[in-house]
C-alpha positions as CSV (number, residue, x, y, z in Angstrom):
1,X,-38.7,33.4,55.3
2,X,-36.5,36.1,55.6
3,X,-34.8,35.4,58.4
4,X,-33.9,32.0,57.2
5,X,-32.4,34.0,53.8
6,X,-30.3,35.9,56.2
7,X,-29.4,32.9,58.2
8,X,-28.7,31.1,55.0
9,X,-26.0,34.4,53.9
10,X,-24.8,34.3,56.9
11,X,-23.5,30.6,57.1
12,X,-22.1,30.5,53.6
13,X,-20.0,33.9,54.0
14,X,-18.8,32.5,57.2
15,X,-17.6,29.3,55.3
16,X,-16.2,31.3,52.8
17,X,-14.2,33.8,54.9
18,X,-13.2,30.5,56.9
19,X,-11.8,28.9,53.5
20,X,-10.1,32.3,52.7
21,X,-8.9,32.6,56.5
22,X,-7.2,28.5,56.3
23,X,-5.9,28.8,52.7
24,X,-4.0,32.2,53.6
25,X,-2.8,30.4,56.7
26,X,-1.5,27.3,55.1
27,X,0.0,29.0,51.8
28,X,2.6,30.4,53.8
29,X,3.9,26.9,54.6
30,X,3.7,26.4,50.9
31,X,6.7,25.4,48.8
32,X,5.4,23.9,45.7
33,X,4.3,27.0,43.2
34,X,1.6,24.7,41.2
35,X,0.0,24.2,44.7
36,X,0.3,28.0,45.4
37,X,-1.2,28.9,42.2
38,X,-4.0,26.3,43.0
39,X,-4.5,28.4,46.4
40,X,-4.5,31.4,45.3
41,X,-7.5,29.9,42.5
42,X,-9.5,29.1,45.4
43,X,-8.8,32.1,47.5
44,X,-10.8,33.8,44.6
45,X,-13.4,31.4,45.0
46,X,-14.4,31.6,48.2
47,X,-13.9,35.7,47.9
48,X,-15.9,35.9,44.7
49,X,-18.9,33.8,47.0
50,X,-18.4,36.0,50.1
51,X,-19.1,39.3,47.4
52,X,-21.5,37.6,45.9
53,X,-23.1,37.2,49.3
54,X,-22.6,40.7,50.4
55,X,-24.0,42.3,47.3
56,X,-27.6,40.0,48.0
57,X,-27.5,40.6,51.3
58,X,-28.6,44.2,51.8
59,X,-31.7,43.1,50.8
60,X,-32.4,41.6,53.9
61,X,-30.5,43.4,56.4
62,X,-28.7,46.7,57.0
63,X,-26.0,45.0,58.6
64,X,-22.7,42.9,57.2
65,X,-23.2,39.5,56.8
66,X,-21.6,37.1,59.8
67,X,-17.8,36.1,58.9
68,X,-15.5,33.8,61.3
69,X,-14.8,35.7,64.6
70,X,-11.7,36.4,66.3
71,X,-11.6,32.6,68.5
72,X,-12.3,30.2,65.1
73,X,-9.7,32.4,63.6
74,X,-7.2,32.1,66.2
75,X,-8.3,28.5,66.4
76,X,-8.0,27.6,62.9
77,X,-4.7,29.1,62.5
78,X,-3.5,27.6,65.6
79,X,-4.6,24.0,64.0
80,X,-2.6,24.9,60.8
81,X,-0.1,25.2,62.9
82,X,0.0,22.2,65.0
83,X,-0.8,20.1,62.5
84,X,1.8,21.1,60.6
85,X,4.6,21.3,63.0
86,X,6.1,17.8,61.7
87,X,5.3,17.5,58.3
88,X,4.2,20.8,56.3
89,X,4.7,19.1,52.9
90,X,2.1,19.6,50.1
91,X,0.3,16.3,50.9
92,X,0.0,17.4,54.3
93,X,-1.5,20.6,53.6
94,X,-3.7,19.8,50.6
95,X,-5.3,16.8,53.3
96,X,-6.0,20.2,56.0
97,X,-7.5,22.2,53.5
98,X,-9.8,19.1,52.7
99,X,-10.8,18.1,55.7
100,X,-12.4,21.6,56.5
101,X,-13.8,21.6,52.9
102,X,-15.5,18.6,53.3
103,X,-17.2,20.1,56.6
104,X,-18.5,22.8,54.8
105,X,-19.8,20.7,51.9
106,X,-21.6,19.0,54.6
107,X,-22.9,21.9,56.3
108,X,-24.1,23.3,52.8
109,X,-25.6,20.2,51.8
110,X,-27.5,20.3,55.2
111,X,-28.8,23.8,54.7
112,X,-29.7,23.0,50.8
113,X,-31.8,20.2,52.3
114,X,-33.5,22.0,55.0
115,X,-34.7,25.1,53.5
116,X,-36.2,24.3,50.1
117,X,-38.6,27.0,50.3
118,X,-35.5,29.6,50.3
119,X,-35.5,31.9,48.0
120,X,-34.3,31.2,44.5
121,X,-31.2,33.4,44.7
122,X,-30.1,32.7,48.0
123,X,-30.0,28.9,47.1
124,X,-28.3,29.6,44.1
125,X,-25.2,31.1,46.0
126,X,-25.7,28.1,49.2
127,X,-25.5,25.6,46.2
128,X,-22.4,27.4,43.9
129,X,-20.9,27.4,47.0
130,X,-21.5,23.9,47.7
131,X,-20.2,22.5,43.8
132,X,-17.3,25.3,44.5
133,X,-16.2,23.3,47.4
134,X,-17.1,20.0,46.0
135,X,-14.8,20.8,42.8
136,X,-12.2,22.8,45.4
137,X,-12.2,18.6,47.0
138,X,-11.0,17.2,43.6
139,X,-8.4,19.2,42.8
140,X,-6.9,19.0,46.3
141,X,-7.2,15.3,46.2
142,X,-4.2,15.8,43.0
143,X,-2.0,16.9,45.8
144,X,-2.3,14.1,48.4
């Protein structure tokens, strides 16, 4: 049961420091200040889950909770990039950020679904960060 609290941490801080990792990458190709402002909204988000994460996490290990290593960071930012490199408008970046949203929201559903027997507050953070990303998907869709 532990373990699967830690692995459960684990995953959602790594989707959250992904999220923070592709909305810093793309706001720098970001002209429109509303969209920036939405941005930097959800940069918060996804920080507020990843200390939200760390604070519960020390209960179950001594060490940090998992975040994106070095080769899906260099991966993601070179995907910003490329996908980018002929159209960086706002539709085109709000559709990115989207995409890897929805992936998470998958992944999260996934692990809500396969580990009922959780414990109470780690499935409260797995599913805020779910509805985070879920709401994150519905405003982005305003900028499509």
């Amino acid at each position: 049961m532990e373990n699967q609290n830690l692995n459960i941490l684990d995953e959602v801080n790594k989707g959250a420091t992904m999220g923070m990792d592709a909305i810093s990458y793309v706001s720098k190709k970001v002209q429109d200040s509303k969209f920036k402002e939405v941005l930097d909204v959800e940069y918060d988000k996804y920080r507020e889950i990843s200390n939200r994460v760390n604070k519960l996490y020390d209960n179950y290990s001594s060490k940090e909770p998992h975040e994106t290593n070095v080769m899906n960071k260099m991966m993601t930012w070179y995907g910003v990039q490329m996908q980018t490199m002929t159209d960086d408008s706002t539709s085109k970046l709000s559709e990115l950020l989207m995409k890897g949203t929805n992936m998470g929201i998958i992944e999260g559903r996934r692990l809500l679904n396969d580990n009922q027997d959780a414990e109470e507050s780690v499935k409260n953070i797995l599913n805020d960060f779910v509805v985070m990303q879920e709401d994150s998907v519905e405003t982005l869709k305003k900028y499509l």
